[in-house]
N, C-alpha and C positions, 0 to 999 in steps of 0.2 A: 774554373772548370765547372760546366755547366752539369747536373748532379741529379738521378731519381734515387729517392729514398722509400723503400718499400716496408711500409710498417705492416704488420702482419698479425693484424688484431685476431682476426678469427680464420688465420692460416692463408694461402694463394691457390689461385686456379688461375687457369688460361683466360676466361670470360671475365674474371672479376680484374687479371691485373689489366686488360686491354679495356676495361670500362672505365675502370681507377685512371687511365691513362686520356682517356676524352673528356671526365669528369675534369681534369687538369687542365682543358684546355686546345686539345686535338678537337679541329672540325671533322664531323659522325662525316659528312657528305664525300670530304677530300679523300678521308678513310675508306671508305666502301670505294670510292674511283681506283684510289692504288691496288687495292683489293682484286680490281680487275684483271690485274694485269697477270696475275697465277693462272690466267684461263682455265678455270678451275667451274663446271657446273653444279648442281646440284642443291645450291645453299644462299638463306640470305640470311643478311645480319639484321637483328635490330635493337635498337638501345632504347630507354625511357626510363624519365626519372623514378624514382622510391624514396622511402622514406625508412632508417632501419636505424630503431632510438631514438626518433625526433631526428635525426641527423641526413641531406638531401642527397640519396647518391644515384649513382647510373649501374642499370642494369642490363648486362647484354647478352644475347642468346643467337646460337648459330643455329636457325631452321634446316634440318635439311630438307630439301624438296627433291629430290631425286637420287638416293643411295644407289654407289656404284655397286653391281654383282662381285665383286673381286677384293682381293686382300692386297696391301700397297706395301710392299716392302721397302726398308729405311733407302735405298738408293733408288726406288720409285719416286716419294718424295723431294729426294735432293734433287732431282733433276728437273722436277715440278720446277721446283724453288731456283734454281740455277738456270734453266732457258727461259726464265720469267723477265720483263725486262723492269723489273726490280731493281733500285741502286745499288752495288757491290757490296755496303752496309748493311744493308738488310737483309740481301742474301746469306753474308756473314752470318751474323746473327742468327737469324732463324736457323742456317744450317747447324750451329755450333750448339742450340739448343735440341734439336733434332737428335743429333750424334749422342748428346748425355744421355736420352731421353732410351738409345737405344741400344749402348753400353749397359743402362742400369736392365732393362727388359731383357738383353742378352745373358747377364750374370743370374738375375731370379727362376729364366726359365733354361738355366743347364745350355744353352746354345749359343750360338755363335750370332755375331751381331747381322749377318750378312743374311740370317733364317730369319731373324725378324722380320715380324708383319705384324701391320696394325689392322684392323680390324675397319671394315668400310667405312660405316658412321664415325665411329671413333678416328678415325686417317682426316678423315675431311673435318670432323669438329676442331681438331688439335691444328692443322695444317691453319685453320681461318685464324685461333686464338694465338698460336706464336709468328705468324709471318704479320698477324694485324697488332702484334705487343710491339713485333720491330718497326712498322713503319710507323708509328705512334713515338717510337720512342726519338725516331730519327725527324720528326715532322715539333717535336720540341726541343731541339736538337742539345739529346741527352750525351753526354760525354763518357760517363763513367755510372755504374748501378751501385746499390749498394740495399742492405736491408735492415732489418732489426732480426734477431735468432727468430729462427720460423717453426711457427707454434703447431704442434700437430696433434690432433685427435688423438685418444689411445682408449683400450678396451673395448672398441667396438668391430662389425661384421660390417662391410661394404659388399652391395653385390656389382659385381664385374660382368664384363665379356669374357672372362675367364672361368668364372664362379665366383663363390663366395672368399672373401678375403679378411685378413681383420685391417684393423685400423693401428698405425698409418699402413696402409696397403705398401705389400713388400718394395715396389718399384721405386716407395717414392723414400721409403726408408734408404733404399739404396743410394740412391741418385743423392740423398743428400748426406750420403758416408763423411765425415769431416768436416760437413758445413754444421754452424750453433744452432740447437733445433730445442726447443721448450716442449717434452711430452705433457698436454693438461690431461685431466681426468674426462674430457666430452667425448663420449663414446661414437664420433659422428668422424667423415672423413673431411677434417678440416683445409688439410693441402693433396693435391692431387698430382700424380708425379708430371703433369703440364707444368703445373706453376710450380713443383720444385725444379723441375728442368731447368725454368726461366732464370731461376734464382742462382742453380750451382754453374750453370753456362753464363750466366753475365754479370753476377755481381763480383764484384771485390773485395766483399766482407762485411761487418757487421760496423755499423756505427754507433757509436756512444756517447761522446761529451763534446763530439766535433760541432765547434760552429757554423752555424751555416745560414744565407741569405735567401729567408722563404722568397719566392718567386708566385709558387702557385700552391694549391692543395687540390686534392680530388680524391673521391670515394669511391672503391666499384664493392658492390653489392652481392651475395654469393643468396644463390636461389633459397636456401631452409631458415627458417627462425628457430635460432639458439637461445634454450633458457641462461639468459644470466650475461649474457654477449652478444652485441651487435655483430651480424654477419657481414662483418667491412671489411675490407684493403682498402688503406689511406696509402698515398706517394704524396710524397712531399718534393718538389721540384723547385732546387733552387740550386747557390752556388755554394762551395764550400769559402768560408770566410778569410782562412789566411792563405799563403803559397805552402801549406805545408800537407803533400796529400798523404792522407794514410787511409792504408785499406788491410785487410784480412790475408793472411801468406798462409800457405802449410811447408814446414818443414821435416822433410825427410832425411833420417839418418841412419847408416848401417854401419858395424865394425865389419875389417877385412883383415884377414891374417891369410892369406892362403892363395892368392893372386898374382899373377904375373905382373908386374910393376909397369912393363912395355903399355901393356893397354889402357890404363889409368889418362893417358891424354886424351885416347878415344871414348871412352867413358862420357869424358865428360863433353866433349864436342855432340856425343849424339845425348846428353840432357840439355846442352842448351839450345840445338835444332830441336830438339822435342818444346820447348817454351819455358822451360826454368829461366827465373830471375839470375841465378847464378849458385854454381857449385864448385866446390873445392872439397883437397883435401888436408886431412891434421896426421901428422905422426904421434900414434901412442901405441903404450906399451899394453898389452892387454894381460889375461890371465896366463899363466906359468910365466911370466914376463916374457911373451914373445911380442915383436912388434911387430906392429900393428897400421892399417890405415882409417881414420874415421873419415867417412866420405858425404858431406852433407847439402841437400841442395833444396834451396828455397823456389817456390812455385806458387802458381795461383792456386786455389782450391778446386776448381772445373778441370786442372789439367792435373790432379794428383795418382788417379790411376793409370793417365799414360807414364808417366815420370817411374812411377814404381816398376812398370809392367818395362822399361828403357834397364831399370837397373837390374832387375831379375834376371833377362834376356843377356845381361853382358858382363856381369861381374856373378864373384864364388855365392852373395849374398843370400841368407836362405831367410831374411826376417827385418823388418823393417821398424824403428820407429818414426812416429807421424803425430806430429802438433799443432794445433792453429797458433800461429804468432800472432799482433800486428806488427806492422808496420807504417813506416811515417819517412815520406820522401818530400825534396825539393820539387816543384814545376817545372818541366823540361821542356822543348820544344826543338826536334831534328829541324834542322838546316842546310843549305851548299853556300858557306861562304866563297866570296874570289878575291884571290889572294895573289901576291909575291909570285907565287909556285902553281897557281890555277885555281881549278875548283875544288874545295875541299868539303867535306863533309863532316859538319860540328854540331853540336846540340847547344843551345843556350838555357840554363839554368837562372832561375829567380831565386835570388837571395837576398834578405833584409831590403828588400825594395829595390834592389840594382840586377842589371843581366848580365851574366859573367858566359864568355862564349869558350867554350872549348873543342879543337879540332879529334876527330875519332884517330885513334891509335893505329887501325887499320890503314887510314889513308893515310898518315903520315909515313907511315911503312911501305906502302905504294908509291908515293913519289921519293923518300930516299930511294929504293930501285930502279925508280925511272932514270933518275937525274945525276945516279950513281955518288950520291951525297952522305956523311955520315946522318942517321938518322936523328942524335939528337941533334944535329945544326938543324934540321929541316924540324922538328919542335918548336924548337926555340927559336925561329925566325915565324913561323905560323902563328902561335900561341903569343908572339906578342904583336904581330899584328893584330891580333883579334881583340886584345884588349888592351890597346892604347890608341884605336882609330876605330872610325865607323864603316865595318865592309859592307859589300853588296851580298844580300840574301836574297837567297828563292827556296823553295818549296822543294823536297829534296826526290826524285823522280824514284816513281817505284821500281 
C-alpha cells in the first residue's frame, strides 16, 4: 500500500503540504491543468525552489488576482468542488477536508455549520491549497495518509479575518480534538486549521517504528524563518514494508444502565452507517450493582464527533470516554468471486504471504434465501470453494 507520511517539523499549512507534495514528485504543470477544472477565477499558483537549513525545498503561494465581493458558505464550496469534473477521489477528499474544516469553525464560533462562511481571499486561498493537496495526492497515487503528532505553536497572538487570536488559533485546536499534537514553546502559528483539516480528514494516525520502503521525499517550505527550526514539511512517500497495516483508531466508551434494551440493535446499525470500524456491546454490573451495558465502538479519528454526536442522539448517555488506540490489521482487498451458487461478494486477506478468500456473511444470507438452502450448507460449500480452487474475480461494482 502505497503511503504519505507527513512529518511535521515546523507544523502544516495548505501551501506547504501541496508544495511538500510536488517537491515528491507531482509535475507543477499537470497540477495547475487539473486546477483548471474548479472553474474557479481569480488566482494563480506558483512554486520555486528555496532553501531552509541548507536543505532544497518548494515553495508555493496562491496570488489572488481577482477577490470575489462575497462570502462562500461551506455548501458554496462543496458544490464548487462537486460539479467540478474532478475524479470522484478527489472530490472525496477535498470535500471530507472541507466538512472538518467547517465542523471545527462551526463549534469555535457558537453556530451552526450551514452559517459558516469563509471569508473571500481566505474561500479561494484554501479552496487552491486542499483540492491542489488531493490531486497531488491522487496524481502519486497515495493509498492511505498518515503523520508524525503535529507540532503546534503556543503563546503566541496570530491576527486573523476574525481578529486577533492566540496560538494554535482555536479552530485548529479544534479540528485537531483527539488527534497527537506536540504544543512547542514558538510563539508563531506553526499549523493552520488548513493543514490540520488535511491531517484530521485524511490521516489514519500517527506512525512510529513502522517499516517503510522510501519511494520519494519532498520539502514544502512555510513563508517565516524560525529561530532554532527549519520551516519544513517533509512527506515521505513510500510503501509500508510488511502486510501488516496499522494506523491510529479512537475509541469511544459509555456505561448504560437506564435504556430500553429494544434499541440497542439500532444503536448500533446507525454507528456503523455513521463509519465506525465496529461496535458492540459488554454486560456489566455497575455501581449499587445494577446492571449494566458498556457500549464501545472503534472509529477513525476524522469521524469521532460524528460517532459521539450518533450516540448522544440515541442512547440515555450523558458522558463519553475517548482514546487514541493503535491499531494493526491484515491487507484486504473487496472482491465478486463466481461460484457454485453465483456471484458472491468476498474480500481476500494477505497473510504470511498466502491469500485466504472469504465469502461476506451478508451474501451468504442472500442466497440461503434465494435458493431456500440452510445457510450453513451454503458457507460451507462457498468458503470451500474459495479455497481449495482458483475462482473468477472482478472488481466489486459500487
Amino acid at each position: 500500500m502505497r503511503i504519505a507520511y507527513f512529518d511535521t517539523i515546523a507544523g502544516i499549512a495548505g501551501d506547504m503540504t501541496m508544495a511538500s507534495l510536488i517537491a515528491a514528485g507531482v509535475s507543477f504543470d499537470e497540477l495547475v491543468g487539473e486546477l483548471k477544472k474548479l472553474d474557479l477565477q481569480g488566482f494563480e499558483l506558483t512554486a520555486q525552489h528555496v532553501r531552509r537549513s541548507a536543505i532544497d525545498a518548494v515553495h508555493c503561494d496562491v496570488v489572488i488576482t481577482q477577490a470575489p465581493h462575497y462570502h462562500r458558505h461551506l455548501k458554496d464550496i462543496l458544490a464548487i468542488i462537486g460539479n467540478s469534473s474532478l475524479t470522484p477521489a478527489v472530490k472525496e477528499r477535498a470535500s471530507a477536508i472541507f466538512t472538518v474544516l467547517g465542523h471545527a469553525e462551526a463549534k469555535v464560533h457558537n453556530t451552526t455549520i450551514e452559517k459558516i462562511h469563509f471569508h473571500e481571499v481566505g474561500a479561494l486561498d484554501s479552496i487552491v491549497d486542499i483540492v491542489g493537496t488531493c490531486i497531488c495526492l491522487e496524481m502519486l497515487g497515495i493509498e492511505a495518509v498518515y503523520s508524525s503528532p503535529v507540532r503546534l505553536g503556543s503563546g503566541g497572538i496570530v491576527k486573523t479575518q476574525h481578529g486577533m487570536m492566540p496560538t494554535p488559533a482555536p479552530a485548529t485546536a479544534e479540528v485537531l480534538r483527539d488527534y497527537p499534537v506536540v504544543l512547542t514553546s514558538i510563539p508563531e502559528e506553526l499549523t493552520t486549521p488548513t493543514g490540520a483539516a488535511i491531517i484530521k480528514a485524511l490521516s489514519r494516525g500517527v506512525l512510529t517504528d513502522e517499516p517503510i520502503r522510501i519511494r520519494s521525499v519532498g520539502y514544502g517550505a512555510g513563508t517565516k524563518e524560525f529561530e532554532g527550526i527549519p520551516n519544513l514539511l517533509r512527506v515521505v512517500v513510500g510503501e509500508l514494508a510488511d502486510d501488516h497495516l496499522r494506523d491510529g483508531s479512537v475509541v469511544l466508551e459509555t456505561n448504560i444502565d437506564d435504556m430500553n434494551p429494544q434499541l440497542y440493535p439500532y444503536v448500533i446499525d446507525r454507528l456503523l452507517a455513521a463509519g465506525a470500524h465496529d461496535a458492540y456491546l459488554i454486560p456489566v454490573v455497575m455501581k449499587k450493582g445494577r446492571p449494566g451495558i458498556l457500549l464501545s465502538v472503534l472509529t477513525d479519528p476524522a469521524r469521532t464527533e460524528e460517532i459521539a454526536h450518533v450516540i448522544f442522539r440515541e442512547t440515555s448517555s450523558i458522558g463519553l470516554r475517548v482514546q487514541t488506540v493503535g491499531r494493526r490489521k491484515l491487507s484486504r482487498i473487496a472482491l465478486v468471486a463466481t461460484t457454485s451458487l453465483g456471484p458472491v461478494k468476498a474480500k481476500a486477506v494477505q497473510r504470511d504471504g498466502a491469500t485466504v478468500v472469504t465469502a461476506e456473511y451478508e451474501e451468504c444470507k442472500r442466497i440461503a434465501a434465494e435458493r431456500n438452502m440452510p445457510l450453513a450448507d451454503v458457507m460451507r460449500i462457498i468458503n470451500t470453494e474459495l479455497r481449495s480452487s482458483t475462482p473468477t474475480f472482478e472488481e466489486p461494482h459500487p
